[in-house]
C-alpha positions in Angstrom: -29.1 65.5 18.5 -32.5 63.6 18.2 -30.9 62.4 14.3 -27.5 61.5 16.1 -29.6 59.4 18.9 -31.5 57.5 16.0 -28.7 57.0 13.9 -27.3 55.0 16.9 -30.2 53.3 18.1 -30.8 51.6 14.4 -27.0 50.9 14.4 -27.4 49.0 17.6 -30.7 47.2 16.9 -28.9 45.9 13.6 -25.9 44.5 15.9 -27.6 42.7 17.9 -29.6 41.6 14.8 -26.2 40.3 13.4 -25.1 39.0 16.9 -28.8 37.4 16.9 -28.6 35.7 13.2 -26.2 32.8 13.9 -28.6 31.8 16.9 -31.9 31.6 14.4 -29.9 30.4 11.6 -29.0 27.0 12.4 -26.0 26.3 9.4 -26.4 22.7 10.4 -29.7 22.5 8.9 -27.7 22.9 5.4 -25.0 19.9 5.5 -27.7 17.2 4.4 -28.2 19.7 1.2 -24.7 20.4 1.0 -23.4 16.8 1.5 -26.3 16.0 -1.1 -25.0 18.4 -3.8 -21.4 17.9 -3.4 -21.6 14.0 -3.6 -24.0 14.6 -7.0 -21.5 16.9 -7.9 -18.0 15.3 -7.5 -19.7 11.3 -7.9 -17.9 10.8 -4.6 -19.7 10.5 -1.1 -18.7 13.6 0.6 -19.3 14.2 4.3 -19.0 17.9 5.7 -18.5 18.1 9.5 -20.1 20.7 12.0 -21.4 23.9 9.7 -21.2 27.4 11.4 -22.4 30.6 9.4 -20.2 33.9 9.7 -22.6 36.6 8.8 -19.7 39.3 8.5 -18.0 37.2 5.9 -21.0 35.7 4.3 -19.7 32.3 4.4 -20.4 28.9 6.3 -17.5 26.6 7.7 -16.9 23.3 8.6 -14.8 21.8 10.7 -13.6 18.6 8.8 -14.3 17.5 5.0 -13.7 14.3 3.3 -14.2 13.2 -0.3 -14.0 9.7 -0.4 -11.8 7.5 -3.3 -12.9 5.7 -6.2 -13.1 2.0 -4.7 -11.0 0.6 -7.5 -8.2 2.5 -6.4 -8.4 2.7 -2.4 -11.2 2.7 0.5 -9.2 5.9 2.1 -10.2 9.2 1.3 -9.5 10.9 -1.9 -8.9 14.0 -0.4 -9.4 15.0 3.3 -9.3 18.8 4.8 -9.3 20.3 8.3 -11.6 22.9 7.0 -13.9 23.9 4.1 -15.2 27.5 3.9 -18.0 27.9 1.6 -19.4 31.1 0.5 -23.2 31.9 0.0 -25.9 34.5 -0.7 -27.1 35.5 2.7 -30.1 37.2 1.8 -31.4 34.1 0.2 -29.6 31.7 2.8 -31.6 34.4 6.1 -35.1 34.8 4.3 -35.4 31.6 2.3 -33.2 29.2 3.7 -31.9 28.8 0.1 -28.4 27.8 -0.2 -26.5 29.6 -3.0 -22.8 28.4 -3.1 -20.4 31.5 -4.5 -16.7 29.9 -3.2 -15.2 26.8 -2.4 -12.4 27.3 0.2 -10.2 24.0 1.5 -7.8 24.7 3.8 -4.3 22.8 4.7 -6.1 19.3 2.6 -4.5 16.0 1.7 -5.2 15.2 -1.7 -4.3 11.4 -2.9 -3.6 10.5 -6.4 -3.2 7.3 -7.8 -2.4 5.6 -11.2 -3.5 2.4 -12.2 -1.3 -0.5 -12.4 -1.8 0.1 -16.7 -1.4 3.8 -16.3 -4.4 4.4 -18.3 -6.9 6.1 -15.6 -6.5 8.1 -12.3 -8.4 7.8 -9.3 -9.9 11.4 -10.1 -10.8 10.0 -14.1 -14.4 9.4 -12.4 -14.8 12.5 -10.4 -18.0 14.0 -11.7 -19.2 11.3 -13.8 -22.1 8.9 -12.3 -22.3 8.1 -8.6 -22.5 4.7 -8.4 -22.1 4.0 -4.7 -24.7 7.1 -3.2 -28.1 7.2 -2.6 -30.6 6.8 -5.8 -32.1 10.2 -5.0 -28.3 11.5 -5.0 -26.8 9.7 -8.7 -26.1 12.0 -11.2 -26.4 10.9 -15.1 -23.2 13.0 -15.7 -21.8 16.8 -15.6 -24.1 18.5 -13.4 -25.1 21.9 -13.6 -23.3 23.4 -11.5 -21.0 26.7 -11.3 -19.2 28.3 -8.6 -17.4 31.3 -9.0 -14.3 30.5 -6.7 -12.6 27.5 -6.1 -9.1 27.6 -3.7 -7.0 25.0 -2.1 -4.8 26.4 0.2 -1.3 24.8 1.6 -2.4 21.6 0.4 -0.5 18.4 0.5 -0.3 16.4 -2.7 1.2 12.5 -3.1 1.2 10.5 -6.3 1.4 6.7 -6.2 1.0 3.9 -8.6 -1.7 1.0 -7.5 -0.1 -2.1 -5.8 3.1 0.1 -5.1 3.8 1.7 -1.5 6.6 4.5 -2.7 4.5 7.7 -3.1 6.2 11.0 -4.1 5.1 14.1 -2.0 4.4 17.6 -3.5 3.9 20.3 -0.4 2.5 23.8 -0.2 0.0 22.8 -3.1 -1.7 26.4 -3.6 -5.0 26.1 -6.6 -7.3 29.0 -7.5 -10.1 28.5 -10.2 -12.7 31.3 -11.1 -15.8 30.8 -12.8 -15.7 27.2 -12.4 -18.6 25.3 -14.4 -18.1 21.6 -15.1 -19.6 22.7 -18.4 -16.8 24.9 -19.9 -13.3 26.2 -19.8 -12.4 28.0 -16.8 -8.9 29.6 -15.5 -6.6 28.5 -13.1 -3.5 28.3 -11.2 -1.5 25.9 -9.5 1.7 26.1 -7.1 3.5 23.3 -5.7 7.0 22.7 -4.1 8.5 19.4 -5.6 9.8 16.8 -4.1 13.3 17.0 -2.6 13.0 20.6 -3.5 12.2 22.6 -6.5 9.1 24.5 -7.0 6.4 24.3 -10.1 3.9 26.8 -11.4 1.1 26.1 -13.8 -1.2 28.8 -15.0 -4.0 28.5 -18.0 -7.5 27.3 -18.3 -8.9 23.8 -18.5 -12.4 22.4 -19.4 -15.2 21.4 -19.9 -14.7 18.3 -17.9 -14.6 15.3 -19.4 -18.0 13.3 -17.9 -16.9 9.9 -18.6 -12.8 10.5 -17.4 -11.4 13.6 -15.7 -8.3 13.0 -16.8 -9.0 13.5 -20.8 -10.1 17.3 -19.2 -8.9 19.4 -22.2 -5.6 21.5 -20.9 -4.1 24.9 -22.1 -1.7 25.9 -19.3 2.0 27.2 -19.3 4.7 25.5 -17.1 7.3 26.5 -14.8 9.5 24.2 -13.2 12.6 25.6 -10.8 15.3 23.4 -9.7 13.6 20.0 -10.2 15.3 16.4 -9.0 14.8 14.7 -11.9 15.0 11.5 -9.9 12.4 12.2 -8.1 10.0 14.6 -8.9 7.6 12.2 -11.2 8.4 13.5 -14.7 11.3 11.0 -15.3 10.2 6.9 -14.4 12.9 6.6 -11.7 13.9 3.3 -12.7 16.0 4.9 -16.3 18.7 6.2 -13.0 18.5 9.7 -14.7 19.5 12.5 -12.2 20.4 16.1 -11.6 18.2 19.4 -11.4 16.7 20.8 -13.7 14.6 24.2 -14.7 11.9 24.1 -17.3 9.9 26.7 -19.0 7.1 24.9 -21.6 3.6 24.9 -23.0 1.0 21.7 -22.7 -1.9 21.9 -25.0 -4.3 19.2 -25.0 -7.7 18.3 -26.3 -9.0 15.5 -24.1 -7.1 13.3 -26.5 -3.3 14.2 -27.5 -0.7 16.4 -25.4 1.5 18.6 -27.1 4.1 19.4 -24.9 7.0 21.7 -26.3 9.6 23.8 -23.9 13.1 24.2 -22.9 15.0 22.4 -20.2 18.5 23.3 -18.8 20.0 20.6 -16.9 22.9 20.8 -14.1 24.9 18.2 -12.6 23.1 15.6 -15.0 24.0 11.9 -14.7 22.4 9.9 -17.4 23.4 6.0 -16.2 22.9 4.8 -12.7 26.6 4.4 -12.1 27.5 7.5 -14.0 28.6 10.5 -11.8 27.2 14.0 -12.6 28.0 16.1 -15.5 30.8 19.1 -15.1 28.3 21.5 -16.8 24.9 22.6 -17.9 22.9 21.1 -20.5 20.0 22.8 -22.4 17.4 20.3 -24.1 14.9 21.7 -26.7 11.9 19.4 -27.1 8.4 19.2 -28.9 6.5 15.8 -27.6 2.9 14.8 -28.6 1.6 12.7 -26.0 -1.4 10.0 -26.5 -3.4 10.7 -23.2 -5.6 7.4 -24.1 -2.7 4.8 -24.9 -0.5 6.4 -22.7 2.4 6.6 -25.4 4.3 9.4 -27.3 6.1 10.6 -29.8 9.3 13.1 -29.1 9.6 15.0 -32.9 12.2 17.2 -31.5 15.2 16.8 -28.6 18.2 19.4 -29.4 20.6 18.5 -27.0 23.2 20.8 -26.2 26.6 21.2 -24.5 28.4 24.4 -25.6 28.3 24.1 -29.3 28.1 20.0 -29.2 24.6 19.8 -30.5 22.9 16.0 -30.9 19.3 15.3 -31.6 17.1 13.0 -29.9 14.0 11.2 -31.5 11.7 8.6 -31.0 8.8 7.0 -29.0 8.1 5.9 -25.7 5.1 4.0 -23.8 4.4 4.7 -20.3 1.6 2.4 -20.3 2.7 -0.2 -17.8 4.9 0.4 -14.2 8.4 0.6 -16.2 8.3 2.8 -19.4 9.7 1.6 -22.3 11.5 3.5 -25.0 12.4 3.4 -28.6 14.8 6.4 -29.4 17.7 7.6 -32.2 20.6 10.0 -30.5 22.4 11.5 -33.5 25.4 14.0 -33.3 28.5 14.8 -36.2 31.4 17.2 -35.3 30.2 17.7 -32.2 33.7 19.5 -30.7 35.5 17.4 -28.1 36.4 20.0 -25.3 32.1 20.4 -25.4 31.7 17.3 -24.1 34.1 16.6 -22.0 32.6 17.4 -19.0 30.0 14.8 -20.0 31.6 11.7 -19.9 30.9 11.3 -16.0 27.2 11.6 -16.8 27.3 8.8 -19.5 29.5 6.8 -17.5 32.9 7.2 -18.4 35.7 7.3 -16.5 39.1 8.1 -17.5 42.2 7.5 -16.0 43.4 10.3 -13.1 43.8 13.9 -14.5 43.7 12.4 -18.1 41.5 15.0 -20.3 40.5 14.7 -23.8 41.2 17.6 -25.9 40.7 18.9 -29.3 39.2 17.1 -32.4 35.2 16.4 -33.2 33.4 13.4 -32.4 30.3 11.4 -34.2 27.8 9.0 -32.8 25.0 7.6 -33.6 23.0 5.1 -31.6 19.9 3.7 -31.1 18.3 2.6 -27.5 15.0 0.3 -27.2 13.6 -1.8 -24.3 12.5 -1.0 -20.8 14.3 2.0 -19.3 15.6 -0.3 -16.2 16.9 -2.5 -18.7 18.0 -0.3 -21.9 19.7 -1.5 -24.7 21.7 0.7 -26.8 23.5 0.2 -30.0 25.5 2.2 -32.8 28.5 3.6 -33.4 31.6 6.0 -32.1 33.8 8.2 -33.9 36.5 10.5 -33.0 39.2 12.4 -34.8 42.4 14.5 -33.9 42.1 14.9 -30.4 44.4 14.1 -27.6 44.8 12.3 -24.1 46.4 14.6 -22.2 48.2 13.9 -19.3 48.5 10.4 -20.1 51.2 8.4 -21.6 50.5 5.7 -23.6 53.8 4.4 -25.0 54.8 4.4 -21.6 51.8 2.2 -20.3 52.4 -0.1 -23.1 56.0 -0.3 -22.7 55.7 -3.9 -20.9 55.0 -4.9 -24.8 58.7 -4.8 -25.4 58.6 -4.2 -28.9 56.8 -1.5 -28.7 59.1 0.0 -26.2 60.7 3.0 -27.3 57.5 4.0 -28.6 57.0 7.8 -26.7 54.1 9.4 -27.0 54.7 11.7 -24.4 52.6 13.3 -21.7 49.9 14.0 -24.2 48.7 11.2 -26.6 47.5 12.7 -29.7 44.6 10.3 -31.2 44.3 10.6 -34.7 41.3 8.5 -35.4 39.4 6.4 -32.9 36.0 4.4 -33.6 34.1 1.2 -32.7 30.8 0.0 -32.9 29.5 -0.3 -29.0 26.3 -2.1 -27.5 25.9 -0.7 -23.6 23.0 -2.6 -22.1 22.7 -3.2 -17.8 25.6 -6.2 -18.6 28.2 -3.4 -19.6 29.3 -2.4 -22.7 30.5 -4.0 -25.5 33.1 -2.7 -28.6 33.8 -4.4 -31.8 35.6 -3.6 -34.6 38.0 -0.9 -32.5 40.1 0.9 -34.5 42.8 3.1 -33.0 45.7 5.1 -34.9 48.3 6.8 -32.2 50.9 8.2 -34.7 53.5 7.6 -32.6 52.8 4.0 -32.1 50.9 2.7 -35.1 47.2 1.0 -35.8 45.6 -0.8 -32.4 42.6 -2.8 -33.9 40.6 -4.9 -31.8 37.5 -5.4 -28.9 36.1 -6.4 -26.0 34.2 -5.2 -23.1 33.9 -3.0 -20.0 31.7 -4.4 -17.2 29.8 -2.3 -14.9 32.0 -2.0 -12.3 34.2 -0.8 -15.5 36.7 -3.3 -15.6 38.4 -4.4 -18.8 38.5 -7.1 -20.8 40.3 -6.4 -24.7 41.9 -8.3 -26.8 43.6 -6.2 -29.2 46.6 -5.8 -32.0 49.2 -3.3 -32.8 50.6 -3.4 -36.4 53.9 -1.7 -35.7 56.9 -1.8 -38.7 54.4 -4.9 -40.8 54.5 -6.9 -37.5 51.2 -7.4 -35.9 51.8 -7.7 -32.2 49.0 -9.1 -30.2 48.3 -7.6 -26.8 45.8 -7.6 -24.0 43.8 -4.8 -21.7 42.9 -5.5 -18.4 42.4 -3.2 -15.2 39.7 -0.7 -14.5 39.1 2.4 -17.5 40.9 4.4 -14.3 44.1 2.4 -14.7 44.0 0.6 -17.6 47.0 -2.7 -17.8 48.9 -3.9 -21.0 50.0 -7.0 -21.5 51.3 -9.3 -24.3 49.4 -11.8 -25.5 52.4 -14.3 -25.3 50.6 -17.2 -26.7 49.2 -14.9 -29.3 52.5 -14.1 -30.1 53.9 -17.3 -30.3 51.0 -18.7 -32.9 51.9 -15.4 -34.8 55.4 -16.7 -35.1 54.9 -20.0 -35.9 52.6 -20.0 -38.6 55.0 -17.1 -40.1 57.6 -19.5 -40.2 55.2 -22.7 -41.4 54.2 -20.7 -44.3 57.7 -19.4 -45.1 59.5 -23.1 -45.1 59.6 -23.4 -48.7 62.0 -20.1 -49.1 66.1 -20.7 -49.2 67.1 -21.1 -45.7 69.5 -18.7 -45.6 67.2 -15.8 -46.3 64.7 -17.4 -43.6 64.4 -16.1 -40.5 64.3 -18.2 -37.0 61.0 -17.0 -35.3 62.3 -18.0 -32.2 64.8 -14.9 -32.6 61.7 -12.9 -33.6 60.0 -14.4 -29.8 63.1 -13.2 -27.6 63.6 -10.3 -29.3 59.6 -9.3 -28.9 60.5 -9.8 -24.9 64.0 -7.8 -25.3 66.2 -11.0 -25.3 69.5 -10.8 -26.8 70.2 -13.9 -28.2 73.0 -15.6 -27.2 76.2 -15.9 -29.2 77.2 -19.5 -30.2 80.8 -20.9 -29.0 83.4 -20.5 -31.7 85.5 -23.4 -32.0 89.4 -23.1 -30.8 91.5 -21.9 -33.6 
């Protein structure tokens, strides 16, 4: 019983010990130290609000934190919490009044990043390197020494901005954890966001040492995770190129403070790849391999396998993000890729064909090139495709206002034996030269002209039916295209005909102006036979 009594008499004297602690040990007599070694730390003023020390937990907690920005960028805090716990030794912290930091804990913070107008540095490139703007006790030549052995940011909120630009893109629910964090090598971590307008992103690796003279030339070893991103607005496509859709990505970034390689696979739904396109009626997986020149800001893509079904094209090139549009230089190759694969892509690219009209069978080849600004793209090449058909739309019967090509049935479905032209779409519209369409049926349709953005049409174009060329015009929307002869065409046709057949015997000489009314389905009219 004595044991039991003395047993309990110690367990009380060391709760009222603990009760008493908190009371003797003021934590407030820390946050100078604290402020002091986070600001030499980080190269940022930091200021810590009231401190209060939990001796069951070991840890001290204040009520507010901010960090504040690099004044290049902005004079508002670089990030801002409601609370910061931070971990220490108590034994040193009770006896000593030495403060021995073990974990970093901010809770619910606002963390601002922003991009210069060039896109060359962050507004986190100088965390860590020399404080400029703190005390001269407090300046730091570079990288402290300094190591703590958990870092966390809990339900964090995340926006990214460019400078001189008020549209900022929003990443919630920002969840970090790094262990064994030392500003002096490579340490693990783990990142969780949810994307803007949805979508969620996971990156997991290790990063450092940190770069001392820019943060963001950190070295990087992490895998990616992306799940149902809007690629119009999550931040890894420049809005202005009008690409949209979701996507999921699974990929690898390796970098050395210098040079990204990125590499991965990307699957694509409901894609639209021009601003006035509509999305595409099925998936697309993209397999790409991009080294990316963290310096200049520019990149190389040395592999972009683009596939719809078993339509495979390949996309190469370069692009340079350095600037607020980025600009592009890229090749998009594809032969036989089969017809009824891409289908379901026109919408995306911006092509519209006429109500329930399908394109079926046969391969197709292109191969173009696109340059310039992304808002203002330029893209060039050519178009071929071979033994397919229209279906569900009649061309002889769309044509037959062209009188001499009435008669000409295609039927429902218009089979396309060869179609190809050398285009040029740029924000003005699109442009086709050298057209060249054979429709059995109906004979060769040779021509070009142009399709604006709001896809109306504007050909001129000829049909060499039975060794008579017979000029026509296109005009309408790509929805409902119109034929029409080109009477005046027709008429210079005609006439130089008969100029250059004057010196043949009349009799075997034919009046063009028969050849005019019959083109229009004019009978001509007999002549009066004088009375017998």
């Amino acid at each position: 019983m004595k044991i039991l009594k003395i047993v309990g008499i110690i367990i009380a004297v060391l709760i009222v010990i603990a009760i008493a602690i908190p009371f003797f040990v003021d934590a407030n007599t820390f946050r100078p130290k604290l402020e002091s070694e986070l600001t030499e730390a980080l190269g940022r003023e930091v200021s810590v609000g009231n401190l209060t020390l939990s001796l069951f937990s070991g840890a001290v907690s204040a009520d507010n934190i901010s960090i504040a920005d690099d004044p290049h960028f902005s004079r508002s805090a670089f990030i801002s919490a409601k609370s910061l716990k931070v971990g220490v030794e108590l034994i040193p912290l009770i006896f000593s009044k030495t403060l021995n930091v073990t974990e970093l804990t901010l809770s619910q913070p606002q963390i601002n990043l922003i991009k210069s107008e060039s896109g060359e540095k962050w507004n986190f490139s100088s965390l860590g390197a020399k404080n400029t703007s703190a005390p001269k006790e407090t300046k730091s030549p570079g990288n402290p020494n300094l190591s703590v052995a958990k870092l966390n940011v809990n339900d964090g909120k995340l926006t990214v901005s460019q400078l001189g630009e008020a549209a900022k893109r929003a990443y919630d629910k920002v969840n970090i954890t790094v262990t064994d964090f030392s500003f002096t090598s490579s340490f693990p971590f783990q990142m969780t966001a949810d994307l803007p307008s949805g979508g969620t992103m996971k990156l997991d690796g290790h990063a450092g040492p940190i770069n001392d003279e820019n943060t963001a030339l950190t070295p990087v070893d992490a895998k990616i995770n992306v799940q149902n991103m809007n690629l119009a607005t999550s931040g890894f496509i420049d809005p202005a190129a009008g690409i949209a859709g979701n996507a999921d990505l699974d990929g690898t970034m390796k970098s050395n403070g210098q040079q990204a390689k990125v590499d991965g696979t990307l699957k694509a739904t409901k894609l639209q790849v021009v601003k006035k396109g509509g999305p595409a009626g099925r998936p697309i997986d993209v397999k790409f391999a991009i080294v990316h020149n963290l310096v200049k800001q520019t990149g190389d893509i040395t592999e972009g396998d683009i596939s719809m079904g078993q339509a495979v094209s390949h996309l190469t090139g370069t692009y340079d993000v350095h600037g607020k549009v980025t600009t592009v230089n890229l090749k998009l190759n594809g032969q036989n890729m089969p017809v009824d694969d891409l289908e379901a892509m026109l919408p995306a690219v911006g092509v519209i064909l006429p109500p329930k009209a399908t394109l079926k069978g046969g391969d197709l080849d292109v191969a173009v090139t696109s340059s310039g600004p992304v808002d203002k793209l330029v893209s060039a090449g050519s178009v071929k495709m071979q033994n397919t058909q229209l279906a569900n739309f009649n061309l002889g019967q769309r044509m037959a206002a062209i009188a001499a090509l009435a008669g000409k049935n295609t039927g429902n479905d218009t089979t396309i034996q060869n179609f190809s032209s050398d285009v040029k779409m740029s924000p003005a519209g699109t442009e086709a030269e050298n057209l060249n369409l054979t429709v059995p049926a109906i004979g060769v349709l040779t021509g070009g002209g142009t399709v604006s953005p709001e896809n109306q049409l504007a050909f001129k174009m000829k049909a060499e039916v039975g060794g008579m060329g017979i000029p026509f015009g296109v005009t309408g929307t790509t929805q409902d295209p119109k034929f029409t002869p080109d009477v005046k065409g027709i008429a210079s046709g005609f006439l130089q005909n008969a100029l250059q057949g004057q010196g043949g015997n009349a009799n075997q000489q034919q009046n063009p102006l028969n050849s005019v009314i019959g083109l229009f389905g004019k009978k001509k009219q007999p002549q009066p036979q004088p009375p017998k």
